[in-house]
Each structure stands twice: as structure tokens, then as C-alpha cells.
C-alpha positions in Angstrom: 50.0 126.4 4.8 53.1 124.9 3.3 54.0 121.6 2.2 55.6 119.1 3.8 59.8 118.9 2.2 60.7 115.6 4.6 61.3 112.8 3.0 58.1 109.5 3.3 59.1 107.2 6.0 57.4 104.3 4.5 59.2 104.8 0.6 62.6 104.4 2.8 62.0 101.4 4.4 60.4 99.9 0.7 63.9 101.6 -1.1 66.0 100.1 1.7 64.7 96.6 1.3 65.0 96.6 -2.4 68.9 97.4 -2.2 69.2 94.9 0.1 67.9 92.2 -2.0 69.9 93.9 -4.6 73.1 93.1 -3.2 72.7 89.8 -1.8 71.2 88.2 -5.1 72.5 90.6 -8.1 76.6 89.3 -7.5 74.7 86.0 -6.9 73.1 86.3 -10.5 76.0 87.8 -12.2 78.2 84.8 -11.2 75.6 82.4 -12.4 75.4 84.0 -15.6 78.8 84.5 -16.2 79.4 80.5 -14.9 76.8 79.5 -17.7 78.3 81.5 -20.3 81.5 80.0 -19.2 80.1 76.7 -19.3 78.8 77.4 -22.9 81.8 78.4 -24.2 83.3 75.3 -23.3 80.8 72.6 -24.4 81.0 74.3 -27.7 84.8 74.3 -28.0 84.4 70.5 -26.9 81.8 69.8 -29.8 84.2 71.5 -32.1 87.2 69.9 -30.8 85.2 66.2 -31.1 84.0 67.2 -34.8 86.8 68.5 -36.5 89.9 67.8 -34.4 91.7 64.9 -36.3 93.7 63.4 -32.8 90.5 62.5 -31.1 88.9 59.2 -30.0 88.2 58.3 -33.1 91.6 58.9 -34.9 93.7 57.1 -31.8 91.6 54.2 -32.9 92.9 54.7 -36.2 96.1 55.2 -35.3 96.3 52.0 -33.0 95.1 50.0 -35.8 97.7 51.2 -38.1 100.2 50.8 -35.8 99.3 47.5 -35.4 99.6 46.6 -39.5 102.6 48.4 -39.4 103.8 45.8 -36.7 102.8 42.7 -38.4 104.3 44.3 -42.1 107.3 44.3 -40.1 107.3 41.1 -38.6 106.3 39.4 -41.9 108.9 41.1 -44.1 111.8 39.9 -41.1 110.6 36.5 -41.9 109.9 36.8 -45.5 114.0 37.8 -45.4 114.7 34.4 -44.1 113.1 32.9 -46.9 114.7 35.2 -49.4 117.7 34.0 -48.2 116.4 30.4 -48.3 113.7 29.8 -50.5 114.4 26.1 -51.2 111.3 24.3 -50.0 109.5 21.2 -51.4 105.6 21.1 -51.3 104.0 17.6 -50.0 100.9 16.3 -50.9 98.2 17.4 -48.7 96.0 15.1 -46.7 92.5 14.6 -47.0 90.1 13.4 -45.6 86.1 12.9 -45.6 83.2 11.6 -43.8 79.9 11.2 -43.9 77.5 13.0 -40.9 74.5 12.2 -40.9 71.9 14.2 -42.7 74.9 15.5 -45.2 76.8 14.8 -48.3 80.2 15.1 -46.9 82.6 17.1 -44.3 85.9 17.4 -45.8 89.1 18.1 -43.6 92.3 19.3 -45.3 95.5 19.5 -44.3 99.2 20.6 -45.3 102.2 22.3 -45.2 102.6 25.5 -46.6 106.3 27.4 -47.4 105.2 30.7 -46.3 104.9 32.6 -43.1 101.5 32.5 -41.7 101.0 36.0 -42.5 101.9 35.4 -45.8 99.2 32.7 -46.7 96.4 34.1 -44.4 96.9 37.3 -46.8 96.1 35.1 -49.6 93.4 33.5 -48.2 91.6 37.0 -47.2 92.6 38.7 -50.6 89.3 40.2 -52.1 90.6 39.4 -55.3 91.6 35.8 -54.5 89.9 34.4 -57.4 93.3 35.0 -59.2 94.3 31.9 -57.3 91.3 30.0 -56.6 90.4 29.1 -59.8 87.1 27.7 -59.1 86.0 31.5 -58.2 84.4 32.5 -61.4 83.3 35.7 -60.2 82.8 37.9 -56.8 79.2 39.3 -57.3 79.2 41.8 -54.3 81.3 42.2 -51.2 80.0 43.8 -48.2 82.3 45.1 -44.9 79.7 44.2 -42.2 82.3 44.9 -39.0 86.3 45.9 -39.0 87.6 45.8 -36.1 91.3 46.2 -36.5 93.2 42.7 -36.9 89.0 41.4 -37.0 86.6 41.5 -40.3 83.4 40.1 -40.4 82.3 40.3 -44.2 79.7 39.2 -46.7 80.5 38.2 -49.9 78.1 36.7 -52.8 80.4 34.4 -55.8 80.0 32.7 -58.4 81.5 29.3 -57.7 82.4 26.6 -60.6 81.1 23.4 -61.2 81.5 20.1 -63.3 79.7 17.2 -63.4 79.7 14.8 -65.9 79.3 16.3 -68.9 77.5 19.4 -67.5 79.2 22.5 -66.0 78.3 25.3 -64.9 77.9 27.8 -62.1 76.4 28.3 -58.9 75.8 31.2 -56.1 77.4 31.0 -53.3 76.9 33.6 -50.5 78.5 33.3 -47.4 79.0 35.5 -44.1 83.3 35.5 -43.8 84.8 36.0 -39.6 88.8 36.5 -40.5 90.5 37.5 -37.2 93.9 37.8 -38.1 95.1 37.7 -34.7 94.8 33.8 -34.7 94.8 33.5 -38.6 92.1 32.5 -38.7 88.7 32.4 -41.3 85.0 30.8 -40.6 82.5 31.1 -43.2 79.0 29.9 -43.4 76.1 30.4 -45.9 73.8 33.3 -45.4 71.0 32.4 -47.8 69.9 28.7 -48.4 69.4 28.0 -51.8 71.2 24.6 -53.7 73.1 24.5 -50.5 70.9 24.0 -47.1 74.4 24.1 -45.7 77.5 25.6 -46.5 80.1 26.4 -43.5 83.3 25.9 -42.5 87.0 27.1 -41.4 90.4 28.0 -42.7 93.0 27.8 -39.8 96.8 28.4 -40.3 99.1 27.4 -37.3 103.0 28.4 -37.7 105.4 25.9 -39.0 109.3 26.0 -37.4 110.8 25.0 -41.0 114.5 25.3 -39.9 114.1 23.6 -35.9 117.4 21.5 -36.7 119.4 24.8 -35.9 118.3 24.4 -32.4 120.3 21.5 -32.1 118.5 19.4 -28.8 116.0 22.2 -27.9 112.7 21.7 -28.9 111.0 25.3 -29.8 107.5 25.6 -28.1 107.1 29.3 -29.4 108.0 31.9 -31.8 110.2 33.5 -29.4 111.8 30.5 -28.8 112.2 29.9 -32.2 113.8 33.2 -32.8 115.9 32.6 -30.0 117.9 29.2 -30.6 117.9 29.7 -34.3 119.4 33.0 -33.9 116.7 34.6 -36.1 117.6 33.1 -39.2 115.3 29.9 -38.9 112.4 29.9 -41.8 108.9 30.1 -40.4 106.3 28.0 -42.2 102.8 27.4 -42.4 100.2 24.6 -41.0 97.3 25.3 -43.0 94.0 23.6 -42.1 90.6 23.4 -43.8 87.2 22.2 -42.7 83.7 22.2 -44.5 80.9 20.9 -44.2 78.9 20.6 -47.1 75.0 19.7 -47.3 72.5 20.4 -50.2 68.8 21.0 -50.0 68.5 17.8 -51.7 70.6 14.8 -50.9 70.7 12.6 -54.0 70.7 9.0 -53.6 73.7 6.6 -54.3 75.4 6.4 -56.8 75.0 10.1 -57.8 75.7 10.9 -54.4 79.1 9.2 -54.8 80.0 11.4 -57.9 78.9 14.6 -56.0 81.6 13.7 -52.8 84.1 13.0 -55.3 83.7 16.7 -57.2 83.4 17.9 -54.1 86.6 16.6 -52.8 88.3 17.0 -56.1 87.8 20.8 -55.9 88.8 21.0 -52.6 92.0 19.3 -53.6 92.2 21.9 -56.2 92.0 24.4 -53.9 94.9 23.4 -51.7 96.8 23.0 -54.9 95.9 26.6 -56.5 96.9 27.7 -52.7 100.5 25.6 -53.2 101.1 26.9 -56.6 100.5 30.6 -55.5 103.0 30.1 -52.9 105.5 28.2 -55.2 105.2 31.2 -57.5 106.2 33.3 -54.7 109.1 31.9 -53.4 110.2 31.7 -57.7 110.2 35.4 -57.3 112.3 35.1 -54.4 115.2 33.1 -55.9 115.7 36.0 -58.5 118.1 34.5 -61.2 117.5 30.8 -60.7 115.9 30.1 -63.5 115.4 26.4 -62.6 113.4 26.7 -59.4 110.8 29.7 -61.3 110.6 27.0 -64.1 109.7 23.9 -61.6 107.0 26.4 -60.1 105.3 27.2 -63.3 105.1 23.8 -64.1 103.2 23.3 -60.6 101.1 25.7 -60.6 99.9 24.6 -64.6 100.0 21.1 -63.7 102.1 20.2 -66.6 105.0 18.6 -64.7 104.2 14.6 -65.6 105.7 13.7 -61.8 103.4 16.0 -60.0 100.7 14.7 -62.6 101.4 11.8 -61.8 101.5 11.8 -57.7 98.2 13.8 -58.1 96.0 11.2 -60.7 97.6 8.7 -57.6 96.2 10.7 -54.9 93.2 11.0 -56.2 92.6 7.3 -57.3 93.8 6.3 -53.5 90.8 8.8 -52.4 88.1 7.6 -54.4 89.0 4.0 -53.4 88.5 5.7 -50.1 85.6 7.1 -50.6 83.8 3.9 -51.9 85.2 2.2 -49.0 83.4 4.8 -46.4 79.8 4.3 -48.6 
């Protein structure tokens, strides 16, 4: 008896069901896979792109922050011109002052007027390598970049810091957390590590100065625009500089050595506004280019050998001490 040739009912049905599911799910699949590898692809060109692509996030910060230098270099050499074409300026005595908090040596407030844009000093002020200037900055031990933010720096910096009293000298460490936001121009500093100071903080602020407001005749200036404005852009912009610091050692000595130490300490301070006025003198000497006479009168500020400013200085500092005795 032969065998059966007709196709299995049952094996149909099974084969029919199979290429059912077939075509519903395999396109299903094929776009899924094909939207992964898609997907992929594109994260990885991303990761590339964020890695080694030089104009992303990253570099438009960058290049917002050096627009904005290249702003204020612009801005400062427009009003260093000014003073190129006007350099004649005569430095004043700074004021200072000092009292006596309680639980500290002394908190000394200086103040005075400074022939430079505001730029211009705060750039001296910030300098890394001020001690050029300062000359109670024997040495900068270590300098540390803790934030930058653009026109903001937070930084830590360790010195060696000069000291005389009596008959002694010598030096002493001084390290100190620095917040310069140039935005304001602007500096606070205060000690990091107690050591012969329990407490060491302050502020430099520097607020412009309209040196030239008689060319706006009967209007009074209330900003720079202003400023600009009435004095056609030829008036000289100066500087307000401000300095407070409090100063308190671990050890407060008692009178009178306590006496001697507020007088060093505002005798250095005093110094330091002068080194600043000298800096700034030798500045605007390079500025009048050819006159010999106003270069000289500079170096002989900023070396103390002229006998008038001699003179007004050994004042000034008499008038203070009298001061001082009268506040103790």
C-alpha cells in the first residue's frame, strides 16, 4: 500500500504561525536595531566632538574670558592715552589712620590718591611678582591658583614678609588666602595658618578718580560714562586707593612694647603706600618721554632721597606717633 504524498495539516498551521510572527516582529526588530546603532553612532561622535573639538563648552568659556581682557586692555590703554598726553600729576600724602579693637594690636585704614587708572594700580597690586615694588616682600615662597574665574581669582600665597625692630630684624611667614575680583577692583586677604599672627586679614579697594572734572564746567560726573561724555574723552581717570588691615598677634605684648609694635606696623604700611606712589610715579616718568626733569623728580621719590619729600614724610610720621600715643 502506498504512502501518503499530501502535505501534514498540523506542520502548516505550526509554519503558518511562525511567518506570521515573523513579519510582524522581524521589521519591528530590524528598526530597533538599526535605531540603536543609529543612536550609537551618535553618542560616540558626541563624545568625540566634546573631547577633541576645540569650540566647545569649554573653549567658549575661554574665549568669553579673553574677550573680556581684551576689553578691559582696551579700555585701559584709551585712558592710559589721556595720561600720555597729560602725565603731570602731583602725589599727596596719604592718610592714615589707626585704632585699637579690642583683643588686637591695631586696624590700620589707608587712604590716597593715586595717578593711574584703576586698572592700572589694581594690576600692580595683583602682580605675582609685586615684591619689585613692595619692598617689604622679601620673598614669595609658593603661590597656589585655588579658583579663576575670569575677571575673579581666589589664590594662596606663602611670603616672606620683613621686619625691624629695634635693633633686631628679620623675617617672618606670612600665608594668606588672596579674593581679587577685578570687576570691582578689588582684593581681601586673610591668614590661612595661625602662627606669630592669630590674625592677619584685610582689603585693598580702588574706586575711580575723575582727575580732569573741571572740563565739565557745571556738571558734576556721577559715572564713567558721564565722565567720558562732558570731558569729551580727554579727561584723566585716576585712582582712589583704599587699604584696611587688621592686625592681631598670638601674643599681645604689653605697653610700652606694644606701642613700638603699632608704630612698625604703621610705619610699614606707610611704606607700602609709598613703594605703591613711587611705582606709579615711575610710570608716568616713562610716559613723559624726553622730560628729563619729571623722570628725575620720580627717581628721587621713589629712593626717598628728595630732602622735601624727606622732610613732609619724617613730619608725617612724627604727627602719627603723637597720634598714636594720644589713642593709648
Amino acid at each position: 500500500m502506498g504512502k501518503a504524498t499530501g502535505s501534514n495539516p498540523g506542520s502548516d498551521t505550526e509554519r503558518n504561525k511562525r511567518n506570521v510572527v515573523s513579519s510582524v516582529f522581524d521589521p519591528a526588530l530590524s528598526r530597533f536595531v538599526g535605531l540603536s546603532q543609529k543612536l550609537q553612532t551618535c553618542l560616540k561622535s558626541q563624545l568625540k566632538n566634546f573631547t577633541d573639538d576645540k569650540h566647545g563648552i569649554g573653549s567658549s568659556w575661554r574665549q568669553d574670558k579673553e574677550n573680556s581682557s581684551s576689553s578691559i586692555q582696551i579700555d585701559l590703554e584709551k585712558q592710559l592715552y589721556n595720561w600720555r598726553e597729560n602725565p603731570s600729576w602731583t602725589d599727596q600724602m596719604p592718610v592714615i589712620k589707626v585704632s585699637i579693637p579690642k583683643g588686637s594690636l591695631c586696624n590700620l585704614k589707608a587712604e590716597v590718591n593715586v595717578g593711574l587708572p584703576p586698572d592700572a594700580v589694581y594690576n600692580i597690586v595683583i602682580d605675582p611678582d609685586n615684591r619689585r615694588v613692595f619692598k617689604n616682600i622679601k620673598e614669595v615662597m609658593s603661590r597656589k591658583v585655588l579658583l579663576d574665574d575670569g575677571l575673579r581669582q581666589v589664590v594662596e600665597v606663602e611670603q616672606a614678609a620683613l621686619w625691624r625692630f629695634l635693633w633686631w630684624s628679620g623675617t617672618i611667614s606670612v600665608h594668606v588666602e588672596v579674593d581679587q575680583n577685578r570687576a570691582d577692583h578689588s582684593m581681601k586677604f586673610k591668614q590661612v595658618k595661625s602662627g606669630f599672627m592669630k590674625r592677619f586679614e584685610g582689603s585693598w579697594k580702588i574706586k575711580p578718580l575723575f582727575v580732569d572734572e573741571h572740563m565739565c564746567e557745571r556738571l558734576k560726573p556721577k559715572t564713567l560714562e558721564e565722565y567720558n561724555q562732558c570731558s569729551g574723552g580727554k579727561g584723566r581717570i585716576g585712582s582712589r586707593v583704599m587699604l584696611d588691615q587688621l592686625i592681631q598677634p598670638a601674643i599681645i605684648p604689653p605697653p610700652p612694647i606694644s606701642w613700638y609694635l603699632r608704630g612698625i606696623t604703621a610705619k610699614t604700611t606707610e611704606m607700602l603706600i609709598h613703594d605703591l606712589l613711587a611705582e606709579t610715579a615711575r610710570i608716568r616718568g616713562g610716559f613723559a618721554a624726553g622730560e628729563k626733569e619729571n623722570i628725575h623728580s620720580s627717581d628721587e621719590q621713589r629712593t626717598g632721597t628728595s630732602g622735601d619729600i624727606k622732610e613732609r614724610w619724617a613730619t608725617h610720621r612724627r604727627t602719627s606717633r603723637r597720634r598714636r600715643k594720644d589713642l593709648c
